[in-house]
Backbone atoms as SQL, in Angstrom:
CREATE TABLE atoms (id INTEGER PRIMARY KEY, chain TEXT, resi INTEGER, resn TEXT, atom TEXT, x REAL, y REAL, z REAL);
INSERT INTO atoms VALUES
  (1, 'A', 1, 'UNK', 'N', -27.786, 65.482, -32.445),
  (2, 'A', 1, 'UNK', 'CA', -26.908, 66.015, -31.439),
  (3, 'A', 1, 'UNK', 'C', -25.868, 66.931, -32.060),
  (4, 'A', 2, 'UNK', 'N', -25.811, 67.117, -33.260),
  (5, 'A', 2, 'UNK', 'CA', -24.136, 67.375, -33.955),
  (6, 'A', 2, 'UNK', 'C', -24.757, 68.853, -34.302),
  (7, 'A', 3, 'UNK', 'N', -26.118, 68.964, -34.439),
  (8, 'A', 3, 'UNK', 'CA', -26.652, 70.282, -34.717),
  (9, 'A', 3, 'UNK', 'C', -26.696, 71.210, -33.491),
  (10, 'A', 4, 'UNK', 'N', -27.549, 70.795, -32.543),
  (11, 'A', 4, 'UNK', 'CA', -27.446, 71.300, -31.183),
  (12, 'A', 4, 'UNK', 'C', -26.139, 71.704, -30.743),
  (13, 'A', 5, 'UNK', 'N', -25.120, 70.695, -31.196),
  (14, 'A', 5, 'UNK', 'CA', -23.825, 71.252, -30.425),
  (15, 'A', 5, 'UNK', 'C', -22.886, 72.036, -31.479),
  (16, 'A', 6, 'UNK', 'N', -23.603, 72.254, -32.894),
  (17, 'A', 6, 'UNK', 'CA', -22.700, 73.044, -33.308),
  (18, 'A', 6, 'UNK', 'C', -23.159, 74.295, -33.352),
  (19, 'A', 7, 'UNK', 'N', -24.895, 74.633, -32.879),
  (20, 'A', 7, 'UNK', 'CA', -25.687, 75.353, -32.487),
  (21, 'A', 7, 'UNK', 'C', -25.281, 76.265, -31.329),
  (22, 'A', 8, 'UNK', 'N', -24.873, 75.665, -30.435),
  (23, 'A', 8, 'UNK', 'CA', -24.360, 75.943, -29.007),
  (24, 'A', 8, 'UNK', 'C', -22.775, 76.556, -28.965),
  (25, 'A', 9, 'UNK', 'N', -22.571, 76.202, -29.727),
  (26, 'A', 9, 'UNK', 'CA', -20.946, 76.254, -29.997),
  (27, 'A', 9, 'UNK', 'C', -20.683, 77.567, -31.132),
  (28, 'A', 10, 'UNK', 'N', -21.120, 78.066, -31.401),
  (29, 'A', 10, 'UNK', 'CA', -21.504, 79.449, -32.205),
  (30, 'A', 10, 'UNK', 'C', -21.871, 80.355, -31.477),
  (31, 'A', 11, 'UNK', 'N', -22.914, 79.913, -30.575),
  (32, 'A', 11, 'UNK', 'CA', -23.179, 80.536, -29.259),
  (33, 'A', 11, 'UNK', 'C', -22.191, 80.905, -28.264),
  (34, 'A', 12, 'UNK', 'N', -21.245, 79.991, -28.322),
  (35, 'A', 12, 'UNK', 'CA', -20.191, 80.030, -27.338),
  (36, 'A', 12, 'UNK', 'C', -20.143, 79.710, -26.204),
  (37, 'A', 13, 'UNK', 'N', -20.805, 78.971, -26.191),
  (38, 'A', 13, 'UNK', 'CA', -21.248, 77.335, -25.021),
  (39, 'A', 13, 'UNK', 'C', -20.278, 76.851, -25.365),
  (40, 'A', 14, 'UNK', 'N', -19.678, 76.234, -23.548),
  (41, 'A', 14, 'UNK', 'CA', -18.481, 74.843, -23.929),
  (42, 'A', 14, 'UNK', 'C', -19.285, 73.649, -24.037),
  (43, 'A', 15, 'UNK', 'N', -19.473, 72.964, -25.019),
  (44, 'A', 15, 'UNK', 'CA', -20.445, 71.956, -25.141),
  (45, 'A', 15, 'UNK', 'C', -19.584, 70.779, -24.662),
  (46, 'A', 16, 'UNK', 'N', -20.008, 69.522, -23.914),
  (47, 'A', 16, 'UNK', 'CA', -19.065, 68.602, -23.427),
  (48, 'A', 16, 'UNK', 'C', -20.616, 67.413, -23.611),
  (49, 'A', 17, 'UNK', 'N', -20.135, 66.922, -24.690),
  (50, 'A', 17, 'UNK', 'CA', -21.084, 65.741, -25.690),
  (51, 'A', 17, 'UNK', 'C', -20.609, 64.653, -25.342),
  (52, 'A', 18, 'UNK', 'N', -21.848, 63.808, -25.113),
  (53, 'A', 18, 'UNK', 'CA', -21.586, 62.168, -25.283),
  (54, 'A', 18, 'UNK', 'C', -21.132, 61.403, -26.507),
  (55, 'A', 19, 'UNK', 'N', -20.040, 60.946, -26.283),
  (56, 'A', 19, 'UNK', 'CA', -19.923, 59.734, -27.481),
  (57, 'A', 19, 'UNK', 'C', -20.877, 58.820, -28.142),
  (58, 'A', 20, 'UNK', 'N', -21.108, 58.776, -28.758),
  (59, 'A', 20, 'UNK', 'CA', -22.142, 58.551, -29.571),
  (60, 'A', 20, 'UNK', 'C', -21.924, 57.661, -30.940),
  (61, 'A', 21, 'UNK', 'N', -21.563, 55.742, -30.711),
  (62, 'A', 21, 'UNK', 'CA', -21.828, 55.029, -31.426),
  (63, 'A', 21, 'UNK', 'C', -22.091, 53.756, -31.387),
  (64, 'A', 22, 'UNK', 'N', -22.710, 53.133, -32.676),
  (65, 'A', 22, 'UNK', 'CA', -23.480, 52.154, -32.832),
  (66, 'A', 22, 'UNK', 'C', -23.009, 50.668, -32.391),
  (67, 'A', 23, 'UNK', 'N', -23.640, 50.361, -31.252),
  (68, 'A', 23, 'UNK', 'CA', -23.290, 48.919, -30.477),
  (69, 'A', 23, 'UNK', 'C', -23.421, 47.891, -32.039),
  (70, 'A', 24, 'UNK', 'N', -22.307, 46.803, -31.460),
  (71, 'A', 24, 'UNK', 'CA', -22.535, 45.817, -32.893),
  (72, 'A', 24, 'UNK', 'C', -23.738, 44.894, -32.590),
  (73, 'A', 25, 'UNK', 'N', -24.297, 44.483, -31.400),
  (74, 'A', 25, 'UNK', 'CA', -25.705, 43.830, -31.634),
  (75, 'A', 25, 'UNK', 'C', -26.695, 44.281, -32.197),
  (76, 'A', 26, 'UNK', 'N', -26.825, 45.872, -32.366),
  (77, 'A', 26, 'UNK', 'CA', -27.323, 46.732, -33.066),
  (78, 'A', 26, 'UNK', 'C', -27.567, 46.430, -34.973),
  (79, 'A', 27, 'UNK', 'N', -26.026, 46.779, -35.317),
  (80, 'A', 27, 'UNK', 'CA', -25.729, 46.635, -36.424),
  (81, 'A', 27, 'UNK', 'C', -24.857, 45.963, -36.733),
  (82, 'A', 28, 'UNK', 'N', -24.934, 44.657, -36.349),
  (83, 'A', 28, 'UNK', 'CA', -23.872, 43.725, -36.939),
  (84, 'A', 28, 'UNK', 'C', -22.742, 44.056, -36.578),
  (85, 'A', 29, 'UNK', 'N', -21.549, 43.212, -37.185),
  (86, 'A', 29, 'UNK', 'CA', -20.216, 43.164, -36.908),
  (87, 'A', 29, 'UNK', 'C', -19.341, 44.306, -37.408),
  (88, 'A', 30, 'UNK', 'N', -18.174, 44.676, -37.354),
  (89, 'A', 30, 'UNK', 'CA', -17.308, 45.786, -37.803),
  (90, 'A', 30, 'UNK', 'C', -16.538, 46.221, -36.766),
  (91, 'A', 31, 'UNK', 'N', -16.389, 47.665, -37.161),
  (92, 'A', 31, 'UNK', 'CA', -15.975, 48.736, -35.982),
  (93, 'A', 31, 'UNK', 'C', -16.704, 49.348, -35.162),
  (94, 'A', 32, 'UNK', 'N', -17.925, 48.617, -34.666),
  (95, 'A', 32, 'UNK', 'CA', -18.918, 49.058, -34.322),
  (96, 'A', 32, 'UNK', 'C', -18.329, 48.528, -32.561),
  (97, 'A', 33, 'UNK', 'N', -18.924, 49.165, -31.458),
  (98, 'A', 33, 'UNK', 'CA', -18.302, 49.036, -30.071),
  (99, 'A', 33, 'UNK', 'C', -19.171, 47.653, -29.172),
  (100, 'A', 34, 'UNK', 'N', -17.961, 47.226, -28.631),
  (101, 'A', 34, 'UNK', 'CA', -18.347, 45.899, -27.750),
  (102, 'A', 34, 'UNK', 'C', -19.282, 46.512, -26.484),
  (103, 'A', 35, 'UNK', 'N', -20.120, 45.332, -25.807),
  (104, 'A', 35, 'UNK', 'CA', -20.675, 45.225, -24.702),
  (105, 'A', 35, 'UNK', 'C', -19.801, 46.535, -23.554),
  (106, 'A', 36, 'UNK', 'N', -18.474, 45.425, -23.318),
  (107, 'A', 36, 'UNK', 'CA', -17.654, 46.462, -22.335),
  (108, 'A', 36, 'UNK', 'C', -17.297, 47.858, -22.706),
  (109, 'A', 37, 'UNK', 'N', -17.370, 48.267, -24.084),
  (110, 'A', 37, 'UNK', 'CA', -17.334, 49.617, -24.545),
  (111, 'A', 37, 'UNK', 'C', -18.463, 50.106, -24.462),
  (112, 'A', 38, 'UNK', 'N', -19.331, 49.641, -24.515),
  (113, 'A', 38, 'UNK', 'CA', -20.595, 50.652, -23.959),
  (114, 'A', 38, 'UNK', 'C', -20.517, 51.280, -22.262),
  (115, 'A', 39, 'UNK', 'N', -20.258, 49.979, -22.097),
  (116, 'A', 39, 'UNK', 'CA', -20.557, 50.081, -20.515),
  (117, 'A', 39, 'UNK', 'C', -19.098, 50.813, -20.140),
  (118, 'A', 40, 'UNK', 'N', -17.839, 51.350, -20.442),
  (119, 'A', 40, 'UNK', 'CA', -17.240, 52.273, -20.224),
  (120, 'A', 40, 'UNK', 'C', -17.976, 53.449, -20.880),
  (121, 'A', 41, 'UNK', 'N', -18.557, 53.958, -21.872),
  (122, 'A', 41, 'UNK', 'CA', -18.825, 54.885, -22.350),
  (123, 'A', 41, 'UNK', 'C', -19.969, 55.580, -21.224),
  (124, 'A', 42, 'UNK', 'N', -20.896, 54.242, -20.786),
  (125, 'A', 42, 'UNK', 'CA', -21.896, 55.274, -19.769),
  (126, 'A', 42, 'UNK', 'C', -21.396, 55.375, -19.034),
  (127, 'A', 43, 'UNK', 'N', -20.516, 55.111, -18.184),
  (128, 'A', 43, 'UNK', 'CA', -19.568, 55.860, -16.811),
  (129, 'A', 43, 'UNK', 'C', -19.014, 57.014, -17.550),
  (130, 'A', 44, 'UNK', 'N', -18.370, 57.093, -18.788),
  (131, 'A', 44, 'UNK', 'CA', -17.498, 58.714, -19.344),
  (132, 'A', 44, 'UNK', 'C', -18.744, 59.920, -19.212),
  (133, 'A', 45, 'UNK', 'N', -19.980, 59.099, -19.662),
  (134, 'A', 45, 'UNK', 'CA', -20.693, 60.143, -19.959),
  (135, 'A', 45, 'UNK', 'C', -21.541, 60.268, -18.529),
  (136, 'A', 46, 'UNK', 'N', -21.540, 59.453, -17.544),
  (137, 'A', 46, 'UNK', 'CA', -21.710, 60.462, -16.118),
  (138, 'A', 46, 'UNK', 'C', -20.645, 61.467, -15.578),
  (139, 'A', 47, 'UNK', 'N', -19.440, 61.277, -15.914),
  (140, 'A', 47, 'UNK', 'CA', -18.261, 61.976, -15.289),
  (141, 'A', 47, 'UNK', 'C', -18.623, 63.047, -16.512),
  (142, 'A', 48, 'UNK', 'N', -18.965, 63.131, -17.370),
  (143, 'A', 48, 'UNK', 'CA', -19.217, 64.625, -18.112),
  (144, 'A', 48, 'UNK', 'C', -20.164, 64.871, -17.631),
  (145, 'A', 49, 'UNK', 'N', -21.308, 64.530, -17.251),
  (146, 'A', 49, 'UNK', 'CA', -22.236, 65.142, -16.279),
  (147, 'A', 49, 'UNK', 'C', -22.213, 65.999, -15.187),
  (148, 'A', 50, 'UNK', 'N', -21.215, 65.439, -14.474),
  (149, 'A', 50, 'UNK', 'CA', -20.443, 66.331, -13.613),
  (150, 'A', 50, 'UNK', 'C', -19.676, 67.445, -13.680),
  (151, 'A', 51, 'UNK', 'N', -19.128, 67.462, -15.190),
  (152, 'A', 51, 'UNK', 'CA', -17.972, 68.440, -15.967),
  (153, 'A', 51, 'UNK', 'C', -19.067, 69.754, -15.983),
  (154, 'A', 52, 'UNK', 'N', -20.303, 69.434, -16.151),
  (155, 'A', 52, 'UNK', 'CA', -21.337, 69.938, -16.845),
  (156, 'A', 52, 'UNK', 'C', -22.176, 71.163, -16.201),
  (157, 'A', 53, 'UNK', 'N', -22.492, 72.077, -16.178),
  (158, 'A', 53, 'UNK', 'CA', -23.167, 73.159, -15.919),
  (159, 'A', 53, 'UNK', 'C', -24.489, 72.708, -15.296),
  (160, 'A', 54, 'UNK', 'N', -24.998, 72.465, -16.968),
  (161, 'A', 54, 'UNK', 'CA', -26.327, 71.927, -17.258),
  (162, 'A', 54, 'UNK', 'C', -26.578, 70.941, -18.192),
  (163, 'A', 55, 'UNK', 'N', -27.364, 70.323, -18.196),
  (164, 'A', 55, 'UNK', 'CA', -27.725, 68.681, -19.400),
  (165, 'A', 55, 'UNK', 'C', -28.965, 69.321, -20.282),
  (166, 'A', 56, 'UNK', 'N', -28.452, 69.426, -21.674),
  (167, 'A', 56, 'UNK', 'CA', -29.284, 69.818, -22.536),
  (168, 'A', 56, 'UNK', 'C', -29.450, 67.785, -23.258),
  (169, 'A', 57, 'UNK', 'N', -30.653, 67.607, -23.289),
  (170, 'A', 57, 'UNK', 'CA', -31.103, 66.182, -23.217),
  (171, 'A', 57, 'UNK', 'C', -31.901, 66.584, -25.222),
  (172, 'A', 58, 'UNK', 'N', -30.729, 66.047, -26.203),
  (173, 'A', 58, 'UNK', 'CA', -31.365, 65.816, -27.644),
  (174, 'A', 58, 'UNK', 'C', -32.522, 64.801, -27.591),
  (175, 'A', 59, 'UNK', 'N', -33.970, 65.097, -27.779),
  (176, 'A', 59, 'UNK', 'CA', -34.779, 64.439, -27.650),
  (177, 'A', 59, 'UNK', 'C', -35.690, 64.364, -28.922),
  (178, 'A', 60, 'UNK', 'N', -35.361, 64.290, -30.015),
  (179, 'A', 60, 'UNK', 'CA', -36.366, 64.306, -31.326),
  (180, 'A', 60, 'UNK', 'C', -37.612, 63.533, -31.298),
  (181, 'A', 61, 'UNK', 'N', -38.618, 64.370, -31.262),
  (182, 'A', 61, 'UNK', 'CA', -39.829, 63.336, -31.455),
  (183, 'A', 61, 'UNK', 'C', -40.265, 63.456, -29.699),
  (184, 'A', 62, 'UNK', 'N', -39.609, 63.689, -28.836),
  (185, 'A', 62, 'UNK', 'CA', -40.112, 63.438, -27.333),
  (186, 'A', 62, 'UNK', 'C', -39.393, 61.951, -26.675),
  (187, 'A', 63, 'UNK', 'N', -38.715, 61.468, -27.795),
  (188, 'A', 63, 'UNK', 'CA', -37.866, 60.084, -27.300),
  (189, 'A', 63, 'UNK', 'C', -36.806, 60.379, -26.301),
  (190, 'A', 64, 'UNK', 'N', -37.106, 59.466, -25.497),
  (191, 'A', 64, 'UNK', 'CA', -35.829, 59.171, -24.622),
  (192, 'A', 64, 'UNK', 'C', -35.502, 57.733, -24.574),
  (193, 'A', 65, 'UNK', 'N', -33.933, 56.973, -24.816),
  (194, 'A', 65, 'UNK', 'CA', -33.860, 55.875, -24.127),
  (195, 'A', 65, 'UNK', 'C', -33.478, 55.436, -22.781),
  (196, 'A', 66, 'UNK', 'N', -33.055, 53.757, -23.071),
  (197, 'A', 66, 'UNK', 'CA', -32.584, 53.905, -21.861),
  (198, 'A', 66, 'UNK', 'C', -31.550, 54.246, -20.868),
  (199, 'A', 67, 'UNK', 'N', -30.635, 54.629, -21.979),
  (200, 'A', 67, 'UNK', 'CA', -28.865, 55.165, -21.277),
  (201, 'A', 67, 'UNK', 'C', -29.049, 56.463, -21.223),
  (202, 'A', 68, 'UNK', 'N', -29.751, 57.387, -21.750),
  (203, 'A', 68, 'UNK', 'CA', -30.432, 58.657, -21.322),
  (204, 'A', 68, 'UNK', 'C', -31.140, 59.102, -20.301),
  (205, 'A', 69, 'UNK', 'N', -32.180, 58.145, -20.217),
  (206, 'A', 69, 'UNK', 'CA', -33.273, 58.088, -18.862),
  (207, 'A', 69, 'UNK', 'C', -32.048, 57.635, -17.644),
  (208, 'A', 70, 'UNK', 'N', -31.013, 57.082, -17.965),
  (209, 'A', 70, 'UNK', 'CA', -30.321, 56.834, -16.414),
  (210, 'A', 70, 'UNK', 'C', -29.666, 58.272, -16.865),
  (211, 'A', 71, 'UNK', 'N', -29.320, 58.430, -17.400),
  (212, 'A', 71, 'UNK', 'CA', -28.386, 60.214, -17.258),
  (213, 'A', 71, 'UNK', 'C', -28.887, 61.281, -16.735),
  (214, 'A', 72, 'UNK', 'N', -29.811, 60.920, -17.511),
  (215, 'A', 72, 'UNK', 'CA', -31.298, 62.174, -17.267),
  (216, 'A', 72, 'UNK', 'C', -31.145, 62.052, -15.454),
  (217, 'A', 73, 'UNK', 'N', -31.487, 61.340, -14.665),
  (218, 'A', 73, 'UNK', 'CA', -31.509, 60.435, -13.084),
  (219, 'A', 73, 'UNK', 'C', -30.572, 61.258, -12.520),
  (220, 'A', 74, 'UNK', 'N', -29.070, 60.616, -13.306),
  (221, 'A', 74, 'UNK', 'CA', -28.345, 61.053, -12.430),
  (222, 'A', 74, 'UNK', 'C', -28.143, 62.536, -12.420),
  (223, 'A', 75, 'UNK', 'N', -28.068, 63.366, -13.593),
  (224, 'A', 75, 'UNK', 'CA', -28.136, 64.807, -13.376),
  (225, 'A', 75, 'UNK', 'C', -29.139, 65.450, -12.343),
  (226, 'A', 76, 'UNK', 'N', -30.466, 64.856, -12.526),
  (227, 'A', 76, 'UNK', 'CA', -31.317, 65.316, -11.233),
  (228, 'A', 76, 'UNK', 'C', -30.892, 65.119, -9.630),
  (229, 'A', 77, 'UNK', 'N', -30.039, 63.660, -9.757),
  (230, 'A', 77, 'UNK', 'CA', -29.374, 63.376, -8.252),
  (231, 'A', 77, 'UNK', 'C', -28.267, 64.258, -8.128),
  (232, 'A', 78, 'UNK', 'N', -27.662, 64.684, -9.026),
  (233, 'A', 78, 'UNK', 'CA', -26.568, 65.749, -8.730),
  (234, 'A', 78, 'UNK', 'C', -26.808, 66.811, -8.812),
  (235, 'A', 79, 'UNK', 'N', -27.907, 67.382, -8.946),
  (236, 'A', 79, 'UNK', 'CA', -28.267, 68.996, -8.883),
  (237, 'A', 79, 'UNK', 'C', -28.371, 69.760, -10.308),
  (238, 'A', 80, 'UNK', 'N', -27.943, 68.794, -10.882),
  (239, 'A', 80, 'UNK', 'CA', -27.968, 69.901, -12.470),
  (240, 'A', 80, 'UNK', 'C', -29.592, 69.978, -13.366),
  (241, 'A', 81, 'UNK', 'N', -29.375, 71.225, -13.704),
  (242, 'A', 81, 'UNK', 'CA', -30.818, 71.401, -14.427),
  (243, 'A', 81, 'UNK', 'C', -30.252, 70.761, -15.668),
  (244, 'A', 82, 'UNK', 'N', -31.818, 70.088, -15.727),
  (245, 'A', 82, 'UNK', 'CA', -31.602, 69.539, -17.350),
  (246, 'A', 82, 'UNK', 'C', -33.346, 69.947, -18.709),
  (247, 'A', 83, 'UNK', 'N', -32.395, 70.340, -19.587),
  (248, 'A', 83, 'UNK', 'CA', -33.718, 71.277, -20.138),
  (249, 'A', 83, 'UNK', 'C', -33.342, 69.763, -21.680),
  (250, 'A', 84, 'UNK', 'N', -34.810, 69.701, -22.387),
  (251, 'A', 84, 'UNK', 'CA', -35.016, 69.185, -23.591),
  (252, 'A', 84, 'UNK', 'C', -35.162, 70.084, -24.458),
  (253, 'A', 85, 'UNK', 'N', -34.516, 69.382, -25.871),
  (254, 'A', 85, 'UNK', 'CA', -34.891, 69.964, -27.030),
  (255, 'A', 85, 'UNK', 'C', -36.351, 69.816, -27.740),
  (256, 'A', 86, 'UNK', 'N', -36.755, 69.052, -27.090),
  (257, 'A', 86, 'UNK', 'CA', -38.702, 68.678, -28.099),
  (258, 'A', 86, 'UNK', 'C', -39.292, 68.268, -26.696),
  (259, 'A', 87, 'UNK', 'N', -40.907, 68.406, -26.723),
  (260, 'A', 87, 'UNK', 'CA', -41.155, 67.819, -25.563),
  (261, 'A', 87, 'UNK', 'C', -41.599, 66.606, -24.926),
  (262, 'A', 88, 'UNK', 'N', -41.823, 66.374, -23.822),
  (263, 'A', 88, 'UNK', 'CA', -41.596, 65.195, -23.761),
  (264, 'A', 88, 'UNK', 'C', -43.058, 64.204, -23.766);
């Protein structure tokens, strides 16, 4: 994602990126984000959906998960085109 948006951003696209880190059930304990921090983070990152033009969807390999596949949803329920980087 950090390429794409620094890709875009050279371009001179306002890029408006999802937060992007590692749940601790994931990877163990630390500074890594709780349950309820996820689940605020996917509401931030629908309200940037909305901020949003268009949803450029980082897809390496043709992967999508599952907090993507609901984003992916809701951009289609709100009208925004959403284009991938690899296919799907």
């Amino acid at each position: 994602m950090s390429a794409a948006n620094r890709d875009l951003t050279f371009e001179g696209v306002i890029v408006v990126a999802p937060g992007v880190f590692p749940r601790a059930e994931e990877h163990g304990a630390g500074k890594l984000i709780s349950e309820e921090q996820k689940t605020a983070l996917d509401a931030l990152h629908l309200r940037k959906i909305d901020l949003a033009d268009r949803v450029l969807v980082v897809n390496p390999g043709g992967y999508i998960g599952e907090s993507t596949s609901r984003e992916i949803a809701y951009a289609h329920a709100t009208g925004k085109p959403v284009s991938f980087t690899d296919p799907l």
